[in-house]
N, C-alpha and C positions, 0 to 999 in steps of 0.2 A: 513727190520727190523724197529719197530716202536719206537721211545723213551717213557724213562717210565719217566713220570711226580711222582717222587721220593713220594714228599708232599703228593700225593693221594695216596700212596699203603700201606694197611691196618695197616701190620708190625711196621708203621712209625706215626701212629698218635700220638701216647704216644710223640714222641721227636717234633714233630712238633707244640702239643698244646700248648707245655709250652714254643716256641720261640715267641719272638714279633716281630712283624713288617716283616712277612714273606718275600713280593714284597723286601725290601730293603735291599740292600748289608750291610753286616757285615764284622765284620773281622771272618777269617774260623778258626782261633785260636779260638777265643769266641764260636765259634759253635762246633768246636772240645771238645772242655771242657762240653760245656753242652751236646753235646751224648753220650759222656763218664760217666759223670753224671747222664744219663737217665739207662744208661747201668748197671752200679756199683749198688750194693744193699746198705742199709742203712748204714750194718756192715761193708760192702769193703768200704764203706769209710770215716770210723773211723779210719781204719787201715794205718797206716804210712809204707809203701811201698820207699820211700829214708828216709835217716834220715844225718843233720849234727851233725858231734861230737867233740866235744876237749876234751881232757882229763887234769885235773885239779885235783892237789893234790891224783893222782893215782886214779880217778875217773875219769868213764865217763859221761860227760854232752850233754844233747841233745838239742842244737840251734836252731834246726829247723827241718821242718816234711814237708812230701808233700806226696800225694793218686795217686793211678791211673785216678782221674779226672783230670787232669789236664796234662799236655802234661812237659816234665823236658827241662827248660830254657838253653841254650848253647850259646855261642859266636859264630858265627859264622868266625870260623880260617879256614884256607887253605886245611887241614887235619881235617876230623869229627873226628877221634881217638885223636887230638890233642884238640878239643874241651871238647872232653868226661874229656880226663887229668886234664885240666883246669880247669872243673866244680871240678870234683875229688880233686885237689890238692890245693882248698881255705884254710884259717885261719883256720876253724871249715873242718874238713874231711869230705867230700861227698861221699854216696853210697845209693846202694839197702840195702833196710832190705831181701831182698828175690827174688829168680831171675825166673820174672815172664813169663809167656809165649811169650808175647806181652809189648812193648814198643813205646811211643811216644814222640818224641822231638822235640821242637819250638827253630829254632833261634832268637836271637835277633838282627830281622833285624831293628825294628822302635824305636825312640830315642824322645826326645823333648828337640831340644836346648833351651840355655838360654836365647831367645829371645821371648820362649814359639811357635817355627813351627815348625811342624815335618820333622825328616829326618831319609832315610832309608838309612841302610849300604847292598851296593851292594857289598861286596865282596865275592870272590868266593870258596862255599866251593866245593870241588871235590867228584864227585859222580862217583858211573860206578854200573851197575843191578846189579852185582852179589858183591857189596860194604858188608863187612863182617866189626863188629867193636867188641870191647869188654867194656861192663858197669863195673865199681865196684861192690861188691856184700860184704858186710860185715860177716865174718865169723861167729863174735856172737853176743849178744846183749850186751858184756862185754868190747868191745877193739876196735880200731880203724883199724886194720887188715883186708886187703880183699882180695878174688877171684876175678879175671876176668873174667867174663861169656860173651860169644860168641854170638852176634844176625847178624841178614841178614836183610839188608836193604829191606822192601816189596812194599812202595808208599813214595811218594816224593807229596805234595799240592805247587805248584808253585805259583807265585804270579805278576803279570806284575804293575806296576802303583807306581806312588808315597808315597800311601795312604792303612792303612791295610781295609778301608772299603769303598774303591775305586779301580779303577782297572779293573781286572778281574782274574781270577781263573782258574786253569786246575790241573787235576789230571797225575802223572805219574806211571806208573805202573811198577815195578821192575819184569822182568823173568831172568833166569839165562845168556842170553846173547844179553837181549835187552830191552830199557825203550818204554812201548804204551802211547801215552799221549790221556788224554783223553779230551771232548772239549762237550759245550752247541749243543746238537744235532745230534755227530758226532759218528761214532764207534770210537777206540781206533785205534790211526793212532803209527806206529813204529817210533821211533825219535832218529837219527845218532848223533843230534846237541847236546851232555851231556854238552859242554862247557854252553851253553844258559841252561841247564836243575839245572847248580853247581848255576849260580847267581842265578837265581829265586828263588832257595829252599826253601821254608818259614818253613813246616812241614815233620816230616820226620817218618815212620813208621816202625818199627823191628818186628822182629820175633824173639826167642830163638832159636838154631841153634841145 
């Protein structure tokens, strides 16, 4: 089996013109954003997809918005379902406006202390293939009320190194009772090690269930 040089194959020029500096490492966050960006039509991404909310004087107020371009920010805690809570349970209320097929979340593994160096937080969040969570999902566009909608963990982007655009990068692949990682060259090799697969986690991939 021969590897596919990704950047060459037709489907992919559109996302690959508009990256600069192809040969050099990024961060896969920054490039997650923009294929999803390439992906989204003009309208999808106008459209505010989580919304924060407080309510103020029996009104609802809307703090802040975020699209499908972009991957939804998380702590990385011990528990991804406790991360979700987290996000969930700020000052202004956090949710979906609409619970879409597909989801993506970035922890926040990279920091810049006050001495202006960066640092990454290695701790570990718990993973296993068949990892099930539930998002918020806001019931209407009136009230701070929500569903919990059901999604399946599909890919896991791993990340080795101190640095998000240093390092190296592997993909893991979620089947119902085992992660493939995937590797520069490699087929997708079966991987026992989840403990090593929870630190690394940088990006993390759902499915509606």
């Amino acid at each position: 089996t021969r590897p596919l040089f990704v950047p060459g194959l037709l489907p992919w020029n559109g996302v690959f013109a508009r990256w600069p500096r192809l040969a050099q490492q990024h961060d896969a966050a920054e490039f997650l954003q923009h294929m999803l960006d390439c992906a989204c039509s003009a309208a999808q991404r106008l459209l505010p997809k989580w919304e924060a909310r407080t309510l103020l004087a029996g009104a609802v107020h809307i703090q802040d918005t975020g699209g499908l371009s972009a991957p939804i920010l998380l702590e990385p805690l011990s528990q991804l379902q406790f991360s979700i809570q987290d996000w969930h349970a700020q000052d202004a209320v956090h949710g979906l406006t609409e619970a879409t097929p597909a989801l993506c979340v970035q922890l926040k593994r990279f920091a810049v202390s006050p001495d202006g160096t960066a640092v990454k937080d290695f701790r570990q969040v718990n993973l296993s293939p068949d990892l099930q969570v539930t998002f918020p999902c806001f019931a209407n566009c009136t009230g701070l009320g929500v569903s919990w909608v059901s999604y399946r963990l599909t890919f896991a982007i791993l990340h080795q190194g101190a640095l998000p655009t240093s390092g190296h990068y592997q993909a893991a692949l979620a089947t119902p009772d085992a992660f493939f990682v995937t590797d520069d060259g490699q087929l997708p090799a079966r991987c026992d090690s989840v403990e090593d697969l929870s630190i690394r986690c940088y990006l993390l991939g759902f499915r509606r269930v």
